[in-house]
C-alpha positions in Angstrom: 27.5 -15.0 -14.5 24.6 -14.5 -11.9 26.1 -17.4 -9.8 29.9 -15.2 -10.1 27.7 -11.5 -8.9 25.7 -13.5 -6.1 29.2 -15.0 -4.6 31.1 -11.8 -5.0 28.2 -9.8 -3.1 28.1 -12.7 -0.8 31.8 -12.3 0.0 31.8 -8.6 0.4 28.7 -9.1 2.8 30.4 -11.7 5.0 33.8 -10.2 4.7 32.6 -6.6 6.0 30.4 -8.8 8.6 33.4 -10.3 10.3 34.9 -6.6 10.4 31.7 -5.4 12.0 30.3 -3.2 9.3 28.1 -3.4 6.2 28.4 -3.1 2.8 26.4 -0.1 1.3 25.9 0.0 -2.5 25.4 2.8 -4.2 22.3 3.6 -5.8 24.1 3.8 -9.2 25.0 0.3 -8.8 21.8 -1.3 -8.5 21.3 -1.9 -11.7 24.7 -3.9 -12.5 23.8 -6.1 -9.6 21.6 -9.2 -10.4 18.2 -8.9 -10.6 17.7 -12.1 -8.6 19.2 -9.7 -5.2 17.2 -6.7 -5.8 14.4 -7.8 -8.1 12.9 -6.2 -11.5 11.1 -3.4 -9.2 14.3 -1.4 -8.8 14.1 -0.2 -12.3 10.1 -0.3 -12.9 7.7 0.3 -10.0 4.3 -1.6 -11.9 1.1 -0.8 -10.6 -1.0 -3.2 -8.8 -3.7 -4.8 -9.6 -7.2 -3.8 -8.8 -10.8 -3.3 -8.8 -13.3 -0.4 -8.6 -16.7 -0.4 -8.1 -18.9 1.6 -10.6 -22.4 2.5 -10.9 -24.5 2.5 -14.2 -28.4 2.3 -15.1 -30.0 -0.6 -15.8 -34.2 0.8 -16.6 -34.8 3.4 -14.0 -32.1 2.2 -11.4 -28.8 2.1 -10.8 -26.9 -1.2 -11.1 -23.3 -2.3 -9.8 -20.5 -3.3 -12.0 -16.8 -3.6 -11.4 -13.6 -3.0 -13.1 -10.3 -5.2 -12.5 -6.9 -4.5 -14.0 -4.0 -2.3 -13.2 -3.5 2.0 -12.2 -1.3 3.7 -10.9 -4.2 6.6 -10.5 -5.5 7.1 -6.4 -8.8 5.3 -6.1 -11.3 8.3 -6.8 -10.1 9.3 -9.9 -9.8 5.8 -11.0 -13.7 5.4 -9.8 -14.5 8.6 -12.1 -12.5 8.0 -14.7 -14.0 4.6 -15.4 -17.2 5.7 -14.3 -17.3 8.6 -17.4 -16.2 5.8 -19.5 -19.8 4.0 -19.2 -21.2 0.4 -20.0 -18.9 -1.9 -22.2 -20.0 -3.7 -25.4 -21.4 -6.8 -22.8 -23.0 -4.7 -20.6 -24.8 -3.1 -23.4 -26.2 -6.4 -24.6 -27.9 -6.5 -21.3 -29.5 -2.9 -21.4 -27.1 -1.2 -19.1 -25.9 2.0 -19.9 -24.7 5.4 -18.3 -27.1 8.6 -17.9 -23.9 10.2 -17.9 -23.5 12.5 -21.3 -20.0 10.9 -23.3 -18.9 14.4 -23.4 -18.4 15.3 -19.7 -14.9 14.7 -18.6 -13.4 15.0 -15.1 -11.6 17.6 -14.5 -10.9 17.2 -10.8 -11.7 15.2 -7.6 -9.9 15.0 -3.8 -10.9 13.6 -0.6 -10.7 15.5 2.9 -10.2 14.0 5.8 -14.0 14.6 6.7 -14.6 12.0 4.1 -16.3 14.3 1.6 -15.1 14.0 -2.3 -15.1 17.1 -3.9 -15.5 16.3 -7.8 -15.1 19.0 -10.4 -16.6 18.1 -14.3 -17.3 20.1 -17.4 -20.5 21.9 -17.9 -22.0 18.9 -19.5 -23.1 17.3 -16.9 -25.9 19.6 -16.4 -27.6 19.2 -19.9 -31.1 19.3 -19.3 -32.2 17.3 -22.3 -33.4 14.4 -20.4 -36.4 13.9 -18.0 -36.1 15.2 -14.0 -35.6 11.4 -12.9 -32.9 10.4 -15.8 -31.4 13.7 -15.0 -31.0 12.6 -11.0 -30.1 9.5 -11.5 -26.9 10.9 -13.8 -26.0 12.5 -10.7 -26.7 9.4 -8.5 -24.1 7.6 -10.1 -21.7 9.6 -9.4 -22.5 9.8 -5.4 -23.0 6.2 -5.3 -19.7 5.7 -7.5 -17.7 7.2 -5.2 -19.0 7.1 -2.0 -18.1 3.0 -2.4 -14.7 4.2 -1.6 -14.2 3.4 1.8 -13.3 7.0 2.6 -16.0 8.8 1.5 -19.2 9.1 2.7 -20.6 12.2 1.0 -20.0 14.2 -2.4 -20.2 17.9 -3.7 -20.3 19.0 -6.7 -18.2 21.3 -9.1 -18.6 22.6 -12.5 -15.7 24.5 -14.1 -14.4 24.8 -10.6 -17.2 26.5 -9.4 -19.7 25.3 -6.3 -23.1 24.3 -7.8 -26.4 23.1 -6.2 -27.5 19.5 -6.9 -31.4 18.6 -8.0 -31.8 15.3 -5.1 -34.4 12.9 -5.7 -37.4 14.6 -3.6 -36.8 17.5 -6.4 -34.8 20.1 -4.2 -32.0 21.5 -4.9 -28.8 20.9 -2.1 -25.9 23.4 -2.1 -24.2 20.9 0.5 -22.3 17.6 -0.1 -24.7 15.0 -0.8 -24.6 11.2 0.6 -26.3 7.7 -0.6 -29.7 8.8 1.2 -30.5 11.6 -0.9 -31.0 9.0 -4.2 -31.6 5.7 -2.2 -34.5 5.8 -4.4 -32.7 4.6 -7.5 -30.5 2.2 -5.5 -29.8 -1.1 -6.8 -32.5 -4.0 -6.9 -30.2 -6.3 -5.7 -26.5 -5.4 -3.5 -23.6 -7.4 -2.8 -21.9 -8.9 -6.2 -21.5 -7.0 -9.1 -24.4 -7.8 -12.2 -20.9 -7.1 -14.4 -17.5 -7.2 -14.0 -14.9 -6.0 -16.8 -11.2 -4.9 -17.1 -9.7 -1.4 -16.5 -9.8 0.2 -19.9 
């Protein structure tokens, strides 16, 4: 039957050639055509595959793991969304985890064109029930996170939509967007490969 579609198309192509004009087919049509002409992705656009950088704690620094499968979500929110998910059964076994409270969720984040990421969370992620350095390094995750993108170099901070000010790690407080420099002290041991890698979940 396929061999039958492909010589009728083939016909109509060459036949409308030699009269110096081409064949247009409807859009409805696609789908009765073979799939071998216009392939599977006229009736289901997958996602690709890829892989995004995270950052969790491992002791009192932050430590680089990746995550590989397929999204359809722009890389930021991908980052953040796998980021509030934390460490995975494995990584657990090897004492990384997140400083990140389970109970935040993103509610927001976009890149300008200045390459700043504007992240909005819930009002979890300033519970205070942790020491001033765990509590920075929960927020240098999320910097380091997403400024891997390749379009961002610095991040600010919402909660609940609102502007807030950020504790950094000399123990100020920064209403600006903050970059890599102002937690560099909980950055990696070691950069380059990931310690973990895992899929998208």
């Amino acid at each position: 039957m396929k061999r039958l579609v492909l010589l009728a198309v083939t016909l109509m192509l060459c036949a409308s050639c030699a009269g110096g004009g081409l064949v247009i087919v409807p859009r409805s049509q696609l789908r009765s055509l073979a799939s071998d002409l216009y392939g599977s992705n006229v009736r289901n656009h997958s996602p690709n595959v890829t892989t995004v950088r995270i950052y969790l704690v491992q002791g009192t620094r932050l430590v680089a793991v990746d995550r590989t499968g397929r999204s359809s979500l722009p890389p930021e929110k991908l980052a953040m969304v796998e980021l509030l998910k934390g460490a995975n059964n494995a990584e657990r076994t090897q004492g990384i985890t997140s400083n990140i409270p389970a109970s935040v969720q993103l509610l927001n984040v976009v890149v300008d064109d200045r390459g700043v990421a504007t992240v909005d969370m819930t009002h979890d992620l300033e519970l205070r029930t942790v020491d001033r350095a765990t509590f920075v390094l929960r927020l240098a995750q999320v910097v380091y996170t997403l400024t891997e993108l390749n379009n961002v170099q610095s991040v600010r901070f919402l909660i609940e939509g609102q502007p807030v000010s950020v504790l950094v790690q000399d123990g100020s407080l920064v209403a600006e967007p903050v970059a890599r420099g102002r937690y560099s002290d909980f950055a990696p041991r070691s950069s380059g490969a990931a310690v973990s890698q895992g899929p998208l979940t």
